[in-house]
PyMOL CGO cylinders between C-alpha atoms (Angstrom):
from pymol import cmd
from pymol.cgo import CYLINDER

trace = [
    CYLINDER, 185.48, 68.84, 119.84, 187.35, 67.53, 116.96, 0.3, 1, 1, 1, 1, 1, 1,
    CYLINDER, 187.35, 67.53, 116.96, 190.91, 68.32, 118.82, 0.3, 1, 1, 1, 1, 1, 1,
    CYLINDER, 190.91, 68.32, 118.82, 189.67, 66.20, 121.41, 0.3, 1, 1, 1, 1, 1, 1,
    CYLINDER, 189.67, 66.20, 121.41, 188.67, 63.14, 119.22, 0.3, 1, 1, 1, 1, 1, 1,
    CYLINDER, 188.67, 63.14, 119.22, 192.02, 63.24, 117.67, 0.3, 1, 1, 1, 1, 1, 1,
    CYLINDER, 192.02, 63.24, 117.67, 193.72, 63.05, 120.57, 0.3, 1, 1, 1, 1, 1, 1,
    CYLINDER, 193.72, 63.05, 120.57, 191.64, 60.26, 122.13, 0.3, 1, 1, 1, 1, 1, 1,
    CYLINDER, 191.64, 60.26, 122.13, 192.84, 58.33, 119.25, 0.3, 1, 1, 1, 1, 1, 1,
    CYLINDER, 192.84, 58.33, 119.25, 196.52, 59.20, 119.52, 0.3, 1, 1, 1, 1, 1, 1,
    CYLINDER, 196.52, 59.20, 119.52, 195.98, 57.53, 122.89, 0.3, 1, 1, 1, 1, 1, 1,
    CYLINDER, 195.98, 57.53, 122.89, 194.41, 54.67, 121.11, 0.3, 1, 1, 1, 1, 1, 1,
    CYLINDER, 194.41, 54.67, 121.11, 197.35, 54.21, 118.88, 0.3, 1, 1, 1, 1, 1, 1,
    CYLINDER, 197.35, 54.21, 118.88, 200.07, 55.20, 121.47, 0.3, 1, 1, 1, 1, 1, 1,
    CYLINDER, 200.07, 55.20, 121.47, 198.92, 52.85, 124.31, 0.3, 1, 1, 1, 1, 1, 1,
    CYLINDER, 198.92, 52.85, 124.31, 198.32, 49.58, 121.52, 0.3, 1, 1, 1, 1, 1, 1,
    CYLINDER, 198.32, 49.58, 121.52, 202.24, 49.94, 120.38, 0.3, 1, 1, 1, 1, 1, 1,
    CYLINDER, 202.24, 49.94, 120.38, 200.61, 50.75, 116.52, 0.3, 1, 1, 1, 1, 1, 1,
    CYLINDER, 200.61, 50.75, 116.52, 202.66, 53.90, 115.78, 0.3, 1, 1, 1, 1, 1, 1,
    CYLINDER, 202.66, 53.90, 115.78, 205.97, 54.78, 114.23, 0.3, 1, 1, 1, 1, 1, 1,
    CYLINDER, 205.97, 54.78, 114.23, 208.58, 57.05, 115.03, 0.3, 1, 1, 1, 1, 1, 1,
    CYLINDER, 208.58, 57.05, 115.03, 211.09, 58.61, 113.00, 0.3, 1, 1, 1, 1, 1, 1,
    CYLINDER, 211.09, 58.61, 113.00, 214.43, 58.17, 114.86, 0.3, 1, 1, 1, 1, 1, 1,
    CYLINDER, 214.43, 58.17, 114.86, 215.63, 61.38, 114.39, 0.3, 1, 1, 1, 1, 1, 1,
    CYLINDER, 215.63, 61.38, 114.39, 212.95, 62.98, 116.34, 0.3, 1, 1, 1, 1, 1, 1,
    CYLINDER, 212.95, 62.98, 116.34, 212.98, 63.92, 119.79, 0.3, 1, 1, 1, 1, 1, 1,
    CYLINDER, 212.98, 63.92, 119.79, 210.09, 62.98, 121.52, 0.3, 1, 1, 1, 1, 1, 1,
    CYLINDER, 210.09, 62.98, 121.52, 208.43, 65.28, 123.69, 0.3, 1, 1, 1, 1, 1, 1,
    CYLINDER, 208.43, 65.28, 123.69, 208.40, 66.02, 127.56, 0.3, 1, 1, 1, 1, 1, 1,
    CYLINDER, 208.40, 66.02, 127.56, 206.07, 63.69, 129.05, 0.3, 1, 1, 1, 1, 1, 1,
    CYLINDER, 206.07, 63.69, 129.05, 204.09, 64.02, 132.42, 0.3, 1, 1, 1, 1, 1, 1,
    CYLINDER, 204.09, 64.02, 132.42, 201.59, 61.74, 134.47, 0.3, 1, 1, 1, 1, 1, 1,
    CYLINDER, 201.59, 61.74, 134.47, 199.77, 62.19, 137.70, 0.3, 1, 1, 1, 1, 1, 1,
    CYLINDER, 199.77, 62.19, 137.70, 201.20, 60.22, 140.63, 0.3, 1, 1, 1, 1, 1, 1,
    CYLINDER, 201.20, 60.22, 140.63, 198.99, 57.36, 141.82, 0.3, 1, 1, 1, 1, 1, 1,
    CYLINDER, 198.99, 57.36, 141.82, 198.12, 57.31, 145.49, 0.3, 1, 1, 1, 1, 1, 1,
    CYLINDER, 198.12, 57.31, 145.49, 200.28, 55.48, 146.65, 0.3, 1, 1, 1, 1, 1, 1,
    CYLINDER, 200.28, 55.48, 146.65, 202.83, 58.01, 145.08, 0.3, 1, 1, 1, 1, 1, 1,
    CYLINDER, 202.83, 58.01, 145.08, 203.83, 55.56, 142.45, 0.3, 1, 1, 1, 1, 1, 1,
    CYLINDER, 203.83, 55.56, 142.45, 203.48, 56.22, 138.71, 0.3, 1, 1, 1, 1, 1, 1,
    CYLINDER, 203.48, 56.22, 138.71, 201.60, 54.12, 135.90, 0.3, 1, 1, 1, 1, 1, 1,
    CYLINDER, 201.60, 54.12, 135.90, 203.83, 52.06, 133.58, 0.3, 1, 1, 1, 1, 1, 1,
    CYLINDER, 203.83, 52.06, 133.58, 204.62, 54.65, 130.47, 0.3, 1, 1, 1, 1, 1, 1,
    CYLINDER, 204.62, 54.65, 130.47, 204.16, 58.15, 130.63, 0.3, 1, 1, 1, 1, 1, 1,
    CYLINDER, 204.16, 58.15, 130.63, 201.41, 59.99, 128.98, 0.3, 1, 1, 1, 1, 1, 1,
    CYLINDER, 201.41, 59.99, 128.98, 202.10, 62.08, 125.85, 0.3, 1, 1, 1, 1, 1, 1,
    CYLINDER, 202.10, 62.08, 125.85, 202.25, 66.03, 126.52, 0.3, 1, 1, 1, 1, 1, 1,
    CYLINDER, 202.25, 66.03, 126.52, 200.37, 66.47, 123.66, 0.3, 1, 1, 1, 1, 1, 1,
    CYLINDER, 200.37, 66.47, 123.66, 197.33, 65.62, 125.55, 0.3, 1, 1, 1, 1, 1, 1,
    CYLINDER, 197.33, 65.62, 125.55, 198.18, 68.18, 128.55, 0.3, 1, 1, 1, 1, 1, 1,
    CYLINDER, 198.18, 68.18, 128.55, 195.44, 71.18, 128.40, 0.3, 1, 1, 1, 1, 1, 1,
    CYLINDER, 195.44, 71.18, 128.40, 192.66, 68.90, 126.84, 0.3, 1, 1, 1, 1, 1, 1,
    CYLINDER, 192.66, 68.90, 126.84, 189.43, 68.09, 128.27, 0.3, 1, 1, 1, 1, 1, 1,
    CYLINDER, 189.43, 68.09, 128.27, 186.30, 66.40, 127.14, 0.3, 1, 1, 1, 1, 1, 1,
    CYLINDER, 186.30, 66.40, 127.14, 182.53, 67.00, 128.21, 0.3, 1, 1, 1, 1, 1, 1,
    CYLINDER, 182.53, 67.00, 128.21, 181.49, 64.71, 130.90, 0.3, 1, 1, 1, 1, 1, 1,
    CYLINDER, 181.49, 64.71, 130.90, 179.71, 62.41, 128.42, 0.3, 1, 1, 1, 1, 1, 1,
    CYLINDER, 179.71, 62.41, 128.42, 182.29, 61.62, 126.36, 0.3, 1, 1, 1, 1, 1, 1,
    CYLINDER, 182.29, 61.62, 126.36, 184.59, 60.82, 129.54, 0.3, 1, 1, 1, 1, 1, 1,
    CYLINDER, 184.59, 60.82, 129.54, 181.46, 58.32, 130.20, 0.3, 1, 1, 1, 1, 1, 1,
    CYLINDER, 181.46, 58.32, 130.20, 181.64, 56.98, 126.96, 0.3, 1, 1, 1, 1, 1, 1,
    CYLINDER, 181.64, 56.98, 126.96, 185.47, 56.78, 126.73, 0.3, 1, 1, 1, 1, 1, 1,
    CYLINDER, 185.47, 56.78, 126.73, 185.16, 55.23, 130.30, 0.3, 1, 1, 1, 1, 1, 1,
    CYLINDER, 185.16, 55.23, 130.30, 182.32, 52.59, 129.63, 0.3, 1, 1, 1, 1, 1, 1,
    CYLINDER, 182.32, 52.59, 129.63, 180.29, 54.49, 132.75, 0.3, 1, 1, 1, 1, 1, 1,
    CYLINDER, 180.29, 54.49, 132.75, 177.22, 56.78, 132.77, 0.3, 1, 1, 1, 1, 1, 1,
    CYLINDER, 177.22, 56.78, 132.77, 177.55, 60.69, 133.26, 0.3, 1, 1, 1, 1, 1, 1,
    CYLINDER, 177.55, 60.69, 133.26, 176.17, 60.27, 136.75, 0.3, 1, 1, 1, 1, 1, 1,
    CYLINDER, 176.17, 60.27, 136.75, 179.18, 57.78, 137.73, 0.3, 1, 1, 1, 1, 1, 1,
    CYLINDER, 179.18, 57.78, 137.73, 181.99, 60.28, 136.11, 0.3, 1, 1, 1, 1, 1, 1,
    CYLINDER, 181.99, 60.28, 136.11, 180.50, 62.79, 137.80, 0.3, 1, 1, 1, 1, 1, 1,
    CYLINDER, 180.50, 62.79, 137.80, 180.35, 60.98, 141.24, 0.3, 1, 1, 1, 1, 1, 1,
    CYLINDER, 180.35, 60.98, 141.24, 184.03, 60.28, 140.53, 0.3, 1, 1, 1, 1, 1, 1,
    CYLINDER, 184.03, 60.28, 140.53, 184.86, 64.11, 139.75, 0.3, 1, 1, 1, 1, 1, 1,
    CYLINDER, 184.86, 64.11, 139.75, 183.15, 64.97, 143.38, 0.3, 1, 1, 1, 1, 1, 1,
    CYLINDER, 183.15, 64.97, 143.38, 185.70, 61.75, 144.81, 0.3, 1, 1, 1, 1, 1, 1,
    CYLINDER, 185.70, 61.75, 144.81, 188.60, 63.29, 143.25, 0.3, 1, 1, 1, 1, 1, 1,
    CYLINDER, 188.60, 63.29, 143.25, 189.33, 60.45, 140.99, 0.3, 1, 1, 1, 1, 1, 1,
    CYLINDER, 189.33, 60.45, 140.99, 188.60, 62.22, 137.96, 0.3, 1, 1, 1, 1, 1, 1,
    CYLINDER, 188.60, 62.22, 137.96, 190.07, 65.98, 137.33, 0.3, 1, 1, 1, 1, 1, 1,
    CYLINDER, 190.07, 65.98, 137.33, 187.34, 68.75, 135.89, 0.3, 1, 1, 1, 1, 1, 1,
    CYLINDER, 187.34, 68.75, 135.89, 187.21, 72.24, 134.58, 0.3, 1, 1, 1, 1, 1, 1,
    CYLINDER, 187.21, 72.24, 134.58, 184.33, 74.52, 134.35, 0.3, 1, 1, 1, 1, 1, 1,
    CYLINDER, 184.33, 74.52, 134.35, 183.63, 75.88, 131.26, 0.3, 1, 1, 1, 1, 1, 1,
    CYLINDER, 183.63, 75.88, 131.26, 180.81, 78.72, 131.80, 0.3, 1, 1, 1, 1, 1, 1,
    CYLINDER, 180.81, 78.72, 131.80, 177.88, 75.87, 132.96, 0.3, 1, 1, 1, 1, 1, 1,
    CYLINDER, 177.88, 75.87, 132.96, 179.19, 72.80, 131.48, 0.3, 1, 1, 1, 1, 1, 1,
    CYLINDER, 179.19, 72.80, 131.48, 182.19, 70.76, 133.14, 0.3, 1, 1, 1, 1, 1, 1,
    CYLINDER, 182.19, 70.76, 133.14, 184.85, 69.29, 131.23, 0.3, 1, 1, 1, 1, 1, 1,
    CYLINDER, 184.85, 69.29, 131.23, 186.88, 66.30, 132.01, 0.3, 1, 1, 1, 1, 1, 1,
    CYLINDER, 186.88, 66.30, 132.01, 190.37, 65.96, 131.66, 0.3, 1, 1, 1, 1, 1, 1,
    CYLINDER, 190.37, 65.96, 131.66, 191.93, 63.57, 129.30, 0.3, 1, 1, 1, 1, 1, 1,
    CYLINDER, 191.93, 63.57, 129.30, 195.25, 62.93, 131.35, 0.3, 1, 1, 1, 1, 1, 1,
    CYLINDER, 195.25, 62.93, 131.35, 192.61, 61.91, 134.30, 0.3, 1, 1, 1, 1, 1, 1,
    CYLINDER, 192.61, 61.91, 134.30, 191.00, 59.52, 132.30, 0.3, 1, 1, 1, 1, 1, 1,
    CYLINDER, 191.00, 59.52, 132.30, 193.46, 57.78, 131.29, 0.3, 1, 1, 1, 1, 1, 1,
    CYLINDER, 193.46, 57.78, 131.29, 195.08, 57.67, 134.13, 0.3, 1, 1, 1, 1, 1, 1,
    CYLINDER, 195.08, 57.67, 134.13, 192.18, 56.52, 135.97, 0.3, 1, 1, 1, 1, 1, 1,
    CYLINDER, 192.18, 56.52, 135.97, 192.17, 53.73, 133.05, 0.3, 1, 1, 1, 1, 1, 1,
    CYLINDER, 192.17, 53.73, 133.05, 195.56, 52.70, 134.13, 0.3, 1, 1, 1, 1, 1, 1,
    CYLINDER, 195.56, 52.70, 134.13, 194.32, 52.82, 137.46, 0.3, 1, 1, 1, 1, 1, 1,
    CYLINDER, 194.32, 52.82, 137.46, 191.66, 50.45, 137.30, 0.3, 1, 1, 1, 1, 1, 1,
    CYLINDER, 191.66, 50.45, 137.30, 192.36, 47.72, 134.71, 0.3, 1, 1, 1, 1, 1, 1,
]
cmd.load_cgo(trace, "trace")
């Protein structure tokens, strides 16, 4: 769980502008989901949160919506989830593309 906090506020500081980067490093691949209408949000999304996922009520919380509306949004395909044994888990490139989505 702690993994997933950190990167939730990586996000944080990479989507407000409030990080620096040292010149001579070479920033990572980046990769975003394609919108419907097969256009991409402005800015890609970090790699480094590729592979991470949160429990459904901390994609509520991050979200501002109750567990019952993420999960209503998993079953509409807006949201992307794994299954971990009986618990689902929530994507972090999902949410935040869905946050790009809907502003």
């Amino acid at each position: 769980m702690g993994r997933h906090l950190a990167a939730a506020a990586a996000h944080d500081m990479y989507a407000t502008g409030h990080y620096v980067m040292d010149p001579g490093v070479v920033a990572p691949q980046v990769t975003d989901e394609a919108l419907p209408g097969g256009s991409f949000p402005e800015g890609p999304l970090p790699a480094v949160f590729e592979g991470l996922s949160v429990p459904i009520r901390t994609a509520a919380s991050l979200l501002g919506l109750s567990p019952w509306t993420v999960a209503h949004l998993i079953e509409r395909g807006e949201l992307v989830s794994e299954r971990g044994g009986q618990y689902r888990y929530v994507t972090l490139t999902s949410i935040f593309s869905y946050r790009r989505r809907t502003r």
